[in-house]
One Martini backbone bead per residue (centre of mass of N, CA, C, O) as a GRO file, in nm:
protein
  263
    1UNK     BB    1 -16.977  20.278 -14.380
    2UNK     BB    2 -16.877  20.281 -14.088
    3UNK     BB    3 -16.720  20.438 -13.819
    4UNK     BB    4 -16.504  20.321 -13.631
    5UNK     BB    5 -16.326  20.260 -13.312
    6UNK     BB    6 -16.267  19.927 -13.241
    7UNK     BB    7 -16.266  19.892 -13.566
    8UNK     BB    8 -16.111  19.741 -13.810
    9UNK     BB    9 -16.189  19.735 -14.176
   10UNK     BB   10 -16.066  19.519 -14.456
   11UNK     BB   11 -16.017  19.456 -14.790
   12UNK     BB   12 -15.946  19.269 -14.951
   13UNK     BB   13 -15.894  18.984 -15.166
   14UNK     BB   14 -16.148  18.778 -15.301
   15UNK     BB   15 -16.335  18.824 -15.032
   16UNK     BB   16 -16.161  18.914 -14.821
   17UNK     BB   17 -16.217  19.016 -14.407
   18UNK     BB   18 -16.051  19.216 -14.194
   19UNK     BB   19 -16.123  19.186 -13.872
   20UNK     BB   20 -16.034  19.443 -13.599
   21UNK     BB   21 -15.945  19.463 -13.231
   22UNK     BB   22 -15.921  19.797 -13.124
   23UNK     BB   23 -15.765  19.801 -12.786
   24UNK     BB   24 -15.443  19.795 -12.730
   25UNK     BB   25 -15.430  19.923 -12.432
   26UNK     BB   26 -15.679  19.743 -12.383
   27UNK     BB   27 -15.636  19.409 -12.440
   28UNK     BB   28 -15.917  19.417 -12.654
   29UNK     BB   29 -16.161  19.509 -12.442
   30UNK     BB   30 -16.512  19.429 -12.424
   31UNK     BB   31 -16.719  19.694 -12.457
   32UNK     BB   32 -16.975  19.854 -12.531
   33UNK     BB   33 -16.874  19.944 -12.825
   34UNK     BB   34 -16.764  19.713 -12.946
   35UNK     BB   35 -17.020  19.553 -12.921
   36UNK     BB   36 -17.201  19.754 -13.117
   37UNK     BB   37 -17.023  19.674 -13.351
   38UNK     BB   38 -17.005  19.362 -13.365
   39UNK     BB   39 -17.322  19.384 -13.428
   40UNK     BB   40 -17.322  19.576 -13.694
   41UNK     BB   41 -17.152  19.401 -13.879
   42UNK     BB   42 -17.247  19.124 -13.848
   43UNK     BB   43 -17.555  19.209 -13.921
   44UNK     BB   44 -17.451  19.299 -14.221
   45UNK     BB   45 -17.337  19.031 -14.303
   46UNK     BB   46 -17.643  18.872 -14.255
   47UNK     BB   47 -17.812  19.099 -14.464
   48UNK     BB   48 -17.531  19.136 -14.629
   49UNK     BB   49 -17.272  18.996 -14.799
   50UNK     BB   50 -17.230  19.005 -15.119
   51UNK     BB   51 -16.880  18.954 -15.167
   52UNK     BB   52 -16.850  18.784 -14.933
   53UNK     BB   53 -16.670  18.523 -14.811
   54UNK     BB   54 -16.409  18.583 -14.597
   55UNK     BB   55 -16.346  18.606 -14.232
   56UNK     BB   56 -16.096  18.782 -14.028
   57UNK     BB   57 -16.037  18.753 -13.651
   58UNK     BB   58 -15.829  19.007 -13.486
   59UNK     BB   59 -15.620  19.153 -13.271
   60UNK     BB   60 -15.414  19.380 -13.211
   61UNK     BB   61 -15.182  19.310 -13.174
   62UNK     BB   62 -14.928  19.063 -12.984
   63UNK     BB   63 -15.080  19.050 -12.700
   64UNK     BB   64 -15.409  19.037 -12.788
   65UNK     BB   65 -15.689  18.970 -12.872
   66UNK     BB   66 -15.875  18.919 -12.616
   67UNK     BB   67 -15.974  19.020 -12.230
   68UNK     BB   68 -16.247  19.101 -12.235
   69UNK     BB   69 -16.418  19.220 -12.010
   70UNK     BB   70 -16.410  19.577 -11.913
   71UNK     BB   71 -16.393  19.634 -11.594
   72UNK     BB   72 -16.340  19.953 -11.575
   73UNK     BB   73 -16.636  19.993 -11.666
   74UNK     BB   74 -16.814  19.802 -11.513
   75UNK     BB   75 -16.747  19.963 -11.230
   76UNK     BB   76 -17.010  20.033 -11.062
   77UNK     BB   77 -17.230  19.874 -11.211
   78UNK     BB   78 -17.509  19.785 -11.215
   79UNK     BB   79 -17.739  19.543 -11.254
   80UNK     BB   80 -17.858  19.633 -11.493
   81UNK     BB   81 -17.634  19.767 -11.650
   82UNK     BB   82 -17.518  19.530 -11.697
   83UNK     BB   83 -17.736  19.365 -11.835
   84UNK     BB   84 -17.748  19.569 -12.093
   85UNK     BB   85 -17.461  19.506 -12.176
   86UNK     BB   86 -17.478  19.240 -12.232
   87UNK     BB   87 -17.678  19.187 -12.443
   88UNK     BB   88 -17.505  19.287 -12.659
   89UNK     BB   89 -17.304  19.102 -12.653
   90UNK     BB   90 -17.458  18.867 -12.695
   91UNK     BB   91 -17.571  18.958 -12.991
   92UNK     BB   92 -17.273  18.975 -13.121
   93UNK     BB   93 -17.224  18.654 -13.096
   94UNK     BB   94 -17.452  18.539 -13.221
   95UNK     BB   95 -17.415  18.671 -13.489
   96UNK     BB   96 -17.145  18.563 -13.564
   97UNK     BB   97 -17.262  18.261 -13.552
   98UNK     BB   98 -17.433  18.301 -13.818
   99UNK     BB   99 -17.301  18.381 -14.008
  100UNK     BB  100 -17.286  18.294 -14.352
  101UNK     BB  101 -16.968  18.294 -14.367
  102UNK     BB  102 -16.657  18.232 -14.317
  103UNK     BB  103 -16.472  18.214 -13.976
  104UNK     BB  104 -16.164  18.348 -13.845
  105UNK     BB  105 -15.969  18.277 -13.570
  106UNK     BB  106 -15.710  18.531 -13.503
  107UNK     BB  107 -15.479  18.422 -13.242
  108UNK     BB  108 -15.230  18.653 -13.092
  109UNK     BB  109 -15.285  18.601 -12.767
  110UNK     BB  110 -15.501  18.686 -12.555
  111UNK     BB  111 -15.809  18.471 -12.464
  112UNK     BB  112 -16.004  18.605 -12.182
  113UNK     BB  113 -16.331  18.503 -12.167
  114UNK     BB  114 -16.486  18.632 -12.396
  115UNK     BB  115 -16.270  18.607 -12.606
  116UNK     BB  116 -16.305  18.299 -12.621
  117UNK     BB  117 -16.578  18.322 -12.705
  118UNK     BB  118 -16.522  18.452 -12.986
  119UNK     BB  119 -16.359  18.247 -13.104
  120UNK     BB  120 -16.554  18.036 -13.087
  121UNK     BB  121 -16.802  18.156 -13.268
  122UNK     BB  122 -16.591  18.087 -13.460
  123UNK     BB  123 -16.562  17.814 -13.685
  124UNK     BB  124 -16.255  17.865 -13.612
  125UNK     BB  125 -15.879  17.828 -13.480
  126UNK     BB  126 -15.588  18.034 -13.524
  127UNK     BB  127 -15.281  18.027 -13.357
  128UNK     BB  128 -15.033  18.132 -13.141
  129UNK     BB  129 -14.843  18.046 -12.963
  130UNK     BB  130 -14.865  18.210 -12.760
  131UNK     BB  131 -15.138  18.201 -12.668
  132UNK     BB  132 -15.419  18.221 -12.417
  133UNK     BB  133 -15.684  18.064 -12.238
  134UNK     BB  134 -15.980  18.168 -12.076
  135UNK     BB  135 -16.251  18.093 -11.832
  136UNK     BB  136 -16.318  18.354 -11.581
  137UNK     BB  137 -16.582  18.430 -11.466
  138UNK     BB  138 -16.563  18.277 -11.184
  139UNK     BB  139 -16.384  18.472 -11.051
  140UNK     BB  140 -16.646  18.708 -11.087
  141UNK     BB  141 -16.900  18.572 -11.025
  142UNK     BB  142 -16.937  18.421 -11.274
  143UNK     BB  143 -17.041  18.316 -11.594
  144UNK     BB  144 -17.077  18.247 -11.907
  145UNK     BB  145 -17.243  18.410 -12.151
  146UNK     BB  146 -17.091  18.392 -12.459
  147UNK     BB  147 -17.119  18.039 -12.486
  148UNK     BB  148 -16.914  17.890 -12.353
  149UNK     BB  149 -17.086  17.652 -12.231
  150UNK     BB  150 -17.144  17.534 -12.497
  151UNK     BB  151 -16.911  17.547 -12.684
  152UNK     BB  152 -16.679  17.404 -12.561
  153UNK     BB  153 -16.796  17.121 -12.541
  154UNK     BB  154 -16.799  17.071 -12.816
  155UNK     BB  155 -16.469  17.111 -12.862
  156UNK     BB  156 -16.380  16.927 -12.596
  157UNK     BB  157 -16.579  16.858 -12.413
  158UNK     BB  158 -16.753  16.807 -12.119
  159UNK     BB  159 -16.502  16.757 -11.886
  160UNK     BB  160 -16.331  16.948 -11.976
  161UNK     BB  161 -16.468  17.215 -11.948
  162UNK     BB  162 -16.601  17.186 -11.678
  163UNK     BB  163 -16.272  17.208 -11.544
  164UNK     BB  164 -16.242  17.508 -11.732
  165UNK     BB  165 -16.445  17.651 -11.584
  166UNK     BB  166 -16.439  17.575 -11.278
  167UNK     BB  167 -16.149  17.730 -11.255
  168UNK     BB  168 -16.012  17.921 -11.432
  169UNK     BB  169 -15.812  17.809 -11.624
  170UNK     BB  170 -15.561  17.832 -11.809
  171UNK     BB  171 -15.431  17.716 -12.192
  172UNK     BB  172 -15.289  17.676 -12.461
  173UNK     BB  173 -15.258  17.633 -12.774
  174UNK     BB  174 -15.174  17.335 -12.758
  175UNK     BB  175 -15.363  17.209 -12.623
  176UNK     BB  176 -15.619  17.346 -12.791
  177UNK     BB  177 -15.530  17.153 -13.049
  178UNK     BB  178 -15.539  16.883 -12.884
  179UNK     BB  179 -15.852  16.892 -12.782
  180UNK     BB  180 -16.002  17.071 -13.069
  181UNK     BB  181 -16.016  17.356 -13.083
  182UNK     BB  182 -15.769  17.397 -13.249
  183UNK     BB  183 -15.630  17.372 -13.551
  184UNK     BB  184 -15.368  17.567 -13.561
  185UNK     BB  185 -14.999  17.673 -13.474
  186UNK     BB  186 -14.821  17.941 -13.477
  187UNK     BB  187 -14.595  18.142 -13.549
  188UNK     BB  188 -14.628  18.455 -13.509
  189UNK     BB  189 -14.544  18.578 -13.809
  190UNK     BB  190 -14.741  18.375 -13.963
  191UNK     BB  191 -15.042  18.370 -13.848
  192UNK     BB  192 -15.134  18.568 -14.107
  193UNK     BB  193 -15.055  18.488 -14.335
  194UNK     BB  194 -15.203  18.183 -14.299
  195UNK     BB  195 -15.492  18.281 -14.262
  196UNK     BB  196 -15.511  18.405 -14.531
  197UNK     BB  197 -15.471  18.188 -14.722
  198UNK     BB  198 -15.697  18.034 -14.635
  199UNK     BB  199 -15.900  18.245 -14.667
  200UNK     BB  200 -15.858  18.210 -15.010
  201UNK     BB  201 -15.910  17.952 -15.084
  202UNK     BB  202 -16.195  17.983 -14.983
  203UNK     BB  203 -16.289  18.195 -15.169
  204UNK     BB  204 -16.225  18.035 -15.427
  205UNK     BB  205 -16.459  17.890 -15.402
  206UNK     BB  206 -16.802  17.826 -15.389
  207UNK     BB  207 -16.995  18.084 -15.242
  208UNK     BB  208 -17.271  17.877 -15.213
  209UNK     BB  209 -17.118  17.625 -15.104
  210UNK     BB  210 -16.975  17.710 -14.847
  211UNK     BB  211 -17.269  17.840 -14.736
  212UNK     BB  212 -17.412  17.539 -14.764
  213UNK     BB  213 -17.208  17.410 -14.552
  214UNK     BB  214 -17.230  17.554 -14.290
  215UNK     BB  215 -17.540  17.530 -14.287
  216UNK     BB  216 -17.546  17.201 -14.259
  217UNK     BB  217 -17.361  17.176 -14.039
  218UNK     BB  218 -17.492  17.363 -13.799
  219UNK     BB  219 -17.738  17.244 -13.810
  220UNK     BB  220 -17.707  16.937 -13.806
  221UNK     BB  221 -17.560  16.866 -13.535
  222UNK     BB  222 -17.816  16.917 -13.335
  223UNK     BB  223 -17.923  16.651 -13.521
  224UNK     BB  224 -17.973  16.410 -13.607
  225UNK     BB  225 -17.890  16.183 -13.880
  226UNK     BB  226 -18.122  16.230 -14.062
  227UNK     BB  227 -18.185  16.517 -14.076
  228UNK     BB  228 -17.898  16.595 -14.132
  229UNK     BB  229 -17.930  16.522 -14.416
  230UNK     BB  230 -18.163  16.653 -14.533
  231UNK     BB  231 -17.990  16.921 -14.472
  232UNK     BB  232 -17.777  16.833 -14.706
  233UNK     BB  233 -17.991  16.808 -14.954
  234UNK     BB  234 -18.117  17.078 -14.952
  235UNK     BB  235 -17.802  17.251 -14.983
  236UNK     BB  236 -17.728  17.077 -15.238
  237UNK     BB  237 -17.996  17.171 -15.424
  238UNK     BB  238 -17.920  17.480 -15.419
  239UNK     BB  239 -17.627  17.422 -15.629
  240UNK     BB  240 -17.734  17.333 -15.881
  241UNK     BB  241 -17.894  17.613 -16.016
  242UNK     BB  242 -17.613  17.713 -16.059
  243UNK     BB  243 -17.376  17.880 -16.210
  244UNK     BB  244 -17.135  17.781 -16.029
  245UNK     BB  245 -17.184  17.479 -16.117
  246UNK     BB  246 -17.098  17.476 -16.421
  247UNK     BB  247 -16.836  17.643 -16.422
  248UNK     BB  248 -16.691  17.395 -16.250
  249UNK     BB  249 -16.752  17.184 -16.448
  250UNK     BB  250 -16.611  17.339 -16.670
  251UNK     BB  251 -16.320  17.392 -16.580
  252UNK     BB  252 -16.265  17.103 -16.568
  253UNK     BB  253 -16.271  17.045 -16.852
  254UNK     BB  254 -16.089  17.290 -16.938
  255UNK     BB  255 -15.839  17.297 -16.766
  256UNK     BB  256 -15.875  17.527 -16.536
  257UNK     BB  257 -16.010  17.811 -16.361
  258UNK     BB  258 -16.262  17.892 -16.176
  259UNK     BB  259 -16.496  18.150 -16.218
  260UNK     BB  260 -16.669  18.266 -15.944
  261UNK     BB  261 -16.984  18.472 -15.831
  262UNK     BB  262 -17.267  18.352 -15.667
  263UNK     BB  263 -17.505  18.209 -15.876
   0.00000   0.00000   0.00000
């Protein structure tokens, strides 16, 4: 495993992975470094997830997740290192939504510009009271460049988002629960341990059964419903011929915690 400079990761139990985005004196603003770690940590779980079930993603410390992309290194860059920076960024997005395990970002403070692009990229977001969101990037004469543009519009709807980028106006973590952006709202000192709580359950249960519900959904909403059933049928029929499909029916006969492998 490499060794980061931005990012620490940690191997829980159960098959949970906390990966924390650590540039806490710059508000775990995203350099060209963080982009090329988040980039190929992702791009390792997506090549070989191993024995991970359950990945969450956080960052250091408790006023910022993430503050966008660094400013302070961007300044006086030319056109083109942006361009090539961005690239970075942008496959580093690309990678984590493909992530083959489920993702929570857990926000911890502000996830601003960038930030907000990497928690929408993740399967879902459970945020602490503090939290705050926004994407910024039209203040910067630039547009959401990492999903937002996608993404947002599908966790909130097309008119609000459109309202939401076009102001680059900021909004509470509550507000973005209302709108269905974010699953739960924490007290900032229980979002971590409830965030791994979750983490865990979702770990416990059969790890090709997860990652062939999240290919299902994740493949099949951009589809017809037609188009979608069949893809939820093919991956359906991959967790027949498992052992843990059989594991799961026999520990329910046997009134057990079922013991899942991942066969």
């Amino acid at each position: 495993m490499a060794q980061f400079e931005t990012l620490t990761l940690e191997h829980m139990d159960m098959g949970v992975a906390l990966i924390t985005m650590n540039r806490p004196a710059s508000a775990n603003a995203l350099n060209t470094r963080m982009g090329q770690e988040l980039l190929e940590q992702f791009r390792s779980i997506l090549m070989d997830p191993g024995d991970l079930r359950c990945v969450v993603l956080t960052g250091a410390g408790t006023k910022a997740f993430c503050a966008g992309g660094d400013l302070r290194e961007r300044n006086n860059m030319s056109d083109a290192d942006w361009q090539r920076q961005h690239v970075i960024f942008e496959q580093a997005f690309y990678t984590l939504m493909d992530c083959p395990v489920p993702v929570i970002a857990a926000v911890n403070g502000a996830a601003y510009g960038g930030g907000t692009e990497i928690a929408l990229a993740c399967d879902f977001i459970h945020a602490s009271e503090t939290a705050r969101f926004a994407l910024t990037e039209p203040k910067l004469g630039i547009i959401p460049g990492g999903g937002g543009t996608q993404n947002l519009p599908r966790a909130v709807g097309s008119r609000r988002a459109k309202e939401l980028i076009y102001s680059a106006q900021p909004f509470s973590a509550a507000q973005a629960a209302e709108w269905g952006m974010v699953n739960r709202v924490w007290p900032q000192k229980d979002l971590m341990p409830g965030v791994l709580a979750l983490a865990r359950q979702i770990a416990a249960n059969g790890p090709v059964a997860v990652r062939q519900a999240k290919r299902a959904m994740t493949v099949g909403i951009e589809t017809d419903l037609k188009t979608g059933l069949a893809i939820e049928i093919e991956a359906y029929n991959r967790t027949v011929p498992t052992s843990d499909r059989r594991e799961g029916v026999r520990a329910f006969n046997e009134k057990r915690t079922p013991q899942f492998t991942g066969q």
